[in-house]
C-alpha positions, 0 to 999 in steps of 0.5 A, a space after each residue: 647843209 650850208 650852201 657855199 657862196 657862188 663866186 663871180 669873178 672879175 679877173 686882172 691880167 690874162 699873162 701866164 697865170 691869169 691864163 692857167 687860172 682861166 683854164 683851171 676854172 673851166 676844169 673844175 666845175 665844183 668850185 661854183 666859181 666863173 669868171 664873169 669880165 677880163 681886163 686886160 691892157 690891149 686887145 691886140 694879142 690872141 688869147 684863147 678865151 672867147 673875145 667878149 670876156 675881155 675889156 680894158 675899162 677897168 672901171 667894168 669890173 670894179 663897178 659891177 655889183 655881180 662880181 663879188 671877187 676880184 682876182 688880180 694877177 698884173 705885174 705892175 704893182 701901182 696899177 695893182 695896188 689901185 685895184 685891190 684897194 678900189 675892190 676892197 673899198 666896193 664891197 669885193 674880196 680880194 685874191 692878188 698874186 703881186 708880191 712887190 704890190 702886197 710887200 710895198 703897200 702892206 700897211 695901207 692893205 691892212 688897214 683896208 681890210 680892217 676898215 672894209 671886213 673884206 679879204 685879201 688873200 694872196 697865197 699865190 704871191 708867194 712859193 707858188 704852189 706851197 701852202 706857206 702863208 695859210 701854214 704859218 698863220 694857222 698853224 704855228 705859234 709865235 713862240 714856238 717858231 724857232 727858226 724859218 729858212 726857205 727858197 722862194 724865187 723858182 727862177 735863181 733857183 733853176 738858174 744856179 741848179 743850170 750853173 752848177 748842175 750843167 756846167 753852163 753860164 750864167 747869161 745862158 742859165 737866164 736865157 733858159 729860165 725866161 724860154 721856160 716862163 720862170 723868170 720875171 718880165 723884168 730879170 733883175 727882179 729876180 737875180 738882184 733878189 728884189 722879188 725874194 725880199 718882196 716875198 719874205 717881208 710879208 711872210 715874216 708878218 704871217 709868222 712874226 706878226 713884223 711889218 717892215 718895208 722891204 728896204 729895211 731889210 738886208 738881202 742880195 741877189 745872185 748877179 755876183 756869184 762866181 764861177 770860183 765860188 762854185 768850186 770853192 761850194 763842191 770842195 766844201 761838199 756844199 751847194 750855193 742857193 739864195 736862201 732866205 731866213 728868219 730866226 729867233 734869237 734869245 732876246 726874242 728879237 727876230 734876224 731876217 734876210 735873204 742873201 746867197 748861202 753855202 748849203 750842206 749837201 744834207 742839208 733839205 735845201 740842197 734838195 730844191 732843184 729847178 724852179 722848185 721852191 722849199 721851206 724849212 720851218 723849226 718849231 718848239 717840240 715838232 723839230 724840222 718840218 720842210 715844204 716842197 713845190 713848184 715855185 713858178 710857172 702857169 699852172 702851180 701859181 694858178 693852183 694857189 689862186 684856186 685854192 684862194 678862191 676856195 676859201 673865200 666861199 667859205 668867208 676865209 680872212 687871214 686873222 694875222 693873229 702874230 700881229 694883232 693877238 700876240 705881242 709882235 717880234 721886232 726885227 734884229 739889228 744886233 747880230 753878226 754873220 759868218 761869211 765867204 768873200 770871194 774878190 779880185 782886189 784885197 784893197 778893195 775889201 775893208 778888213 778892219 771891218 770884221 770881228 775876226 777873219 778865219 780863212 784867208 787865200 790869197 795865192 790865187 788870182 781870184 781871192 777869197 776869205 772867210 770871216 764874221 761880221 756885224 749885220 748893220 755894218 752889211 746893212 749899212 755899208 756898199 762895198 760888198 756889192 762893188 768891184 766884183 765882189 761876191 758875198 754867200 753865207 756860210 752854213 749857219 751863219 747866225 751868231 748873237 754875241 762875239 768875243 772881246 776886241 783883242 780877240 779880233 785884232 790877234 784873229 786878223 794879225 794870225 791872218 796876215 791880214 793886219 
């Protein structure tokens, strides 16, 4: 019987996470694994592990030839990327839970790991205690991944739960969600959606096999969500989530995006609540197949770092198989999305811009329309991110090809809007 390899650990950042991990390791004994140093950026605070564990020369854990792991769970992505690529460099194998850090650095972290042979895994980066990137790179197949639509930021998720659960306000929602430990040290990571956007881009190379900087995809937070809209949301018998989403079109190119959306009450989305996480994945012959977990907090985080280092006893390594054994999708640019513009000002709104515009209400002193638009004009262009403006997506809101452009003008003059 093959013996597992006995892992010593070199472990960055003693926060919530680095802490549940600390405390996850001393309950599971069988894993062989043990934490040799911690480093960490001050002494100062008390923390519940004896003192001689922990240094702040980072140079002890990288230089030590015993430690044959390093586990990295800081929330500077800098700091974080001159460690994973040091360790990977001296012979270490590499778990990282730093979603901006693995998002801005992915190319140069392939490389990497091509030149070195060691692993890099970081299932913990993304969807918490979800097994979502060890799924999609063992488990589907690139042509046969239709579609992907997921909630991956536990804390705009138990924000927007609070709002239209409980009635409360948004700043009282956040307020709730950094008492609780799910919102970043930073918030605007998480309610501007700069944290989802880090995630999808590179769970879309483990389903996709696409590189992409994080830029270079479309994607909005929920700072602009209304109180209207939620009212608009529960007439229409639909929840409002930021969703994030790829899915393949006929040309075989991919749409991906993470913006606010309009969710069917029936819909598996509309079931994640609180700081839960949830992943629809649509496959060629297996139809829906949905995901569900904690997506922030301690201890499900920690979960997927021990369940990293699990795998490294057995020499585990992601194979990024969509990328270097498949031809790999490109990303979509040319494509259109069935959107919800709720608005104080109508001339602050340049409807000239869209295809065709399908509701148009105007009585009230808050402003709404409904109505399809080219993605690189969102992509593009600002305006829908000014002067209040709020921006969800309707259901489904992927269309590959639109109607010629006399259609457009009579669809605007039937509105009232030309």
């Amino acid at each position: 019987m093959a013996t597992h390899k006995k892992l010593t650990i070199g472990l960055f950042g003693f926060g919530v996470v680095g802490e549940g991990l600390y405390k996850v390791l001393q309950q599971t004994p069988s894993l062989n694994a043990s934490i040799k140093r911690i480093c960490i950026k001050n002494y100062g605070k008390k923390r519940n592990a004896p003192a001689s564990l922990f240094t702040t020369d980072k140079n002890e854990l990288l230089n030590d030839h015993d430690i044959n792991v390093i586990v990295e769970v800081i929330d500077d992505a800098n700091a974080a990327f001159e460690i994973v690529s040091t360790a990977l460099q001296n012979g270490k194998d590499v778990v990282s839970a730093s979603k901006k850090m693995i998002a801005t650095n992915l190319k140069e972290l392939l490389q990497l790991q091509k030149q070195t042979g060691k692993s890099l895994l970081y299932e913990s980066a993304a969807c918490a205690s979800i097994p979502v990137i060890r799924n999609l790179e063992e488990y589907y197949d690139n042509d046969l991944l239709h579609s992907i639509k997921a909630i991956v930021n536990g804390s705009t998720n138990f924000i927007l739960t609070k709002i239209f659960e409980e009635g409360i306000d948004f700043n009282t929602a956040l307020l709730q969600a950094q008492q609780a430990g799910f919102a970043e040290s930073d918030p605007t990571l998480d309610i501007e959606g700069y944290d989802a956007i880090n995630k999808w881009t590179f769970l879309l190379t483990h389903a996709y096999g696409i590189t992409e900087n994080p830029e270079n995809l479309l994607f909005n937070g929920i700072q602009f969500i209304h109180a209207t809209d939620s009212e608009t949301a529960a007439a229409r018998k639909q929840e409002i989530k930021l969703v994030a989403q790829a899915q393949k079109l006929k040309n075989g190119e991919v749409a991906a995006f993470v913006l606010p959306q309009f969710v069917k009450q029936e819909d598996h989305l509309a079931f994640v609540k609180n700081e839960y996480n949830g992943v629809v994945i649509e496959s060629g012959f297996a139809d829906k197949q949905f995901f569900y977990g904690k997506g922030a907090g301690s201890f499900p985080t920690a979960s997927a770092v021990l369940s990293d280092i699990a795998a490294l006893r057995y020499g585990y390594k992601y194979e990024y198989k969509k990328l270097y054994h498949h031809q790999p999708h490109q990303l979509a640019k040319d494509f259109f999305l069935k959107v919800y513009l709720s608005f104080d000002d109508i001339n602050s709104i340049p409807k000239e811009e869209f295809e065709w515009i399908e509701e148009w209400h105007a009585q009230k002193e808050r402003k709404y329309l409904i109505g399809v638009i080219a993605y690189q004009k969102l992509k593009n262009q600002t305006w829908w991110r000014e002067n209040g403006t709020s921006l969800i997506l309707l259901p489904d809101p992927i269309i590959e090809e639109v109607a010629s452009q006399n259609i457009k003008k009579r669809s605007l003059e039937l509105a009232g809007v030309l």
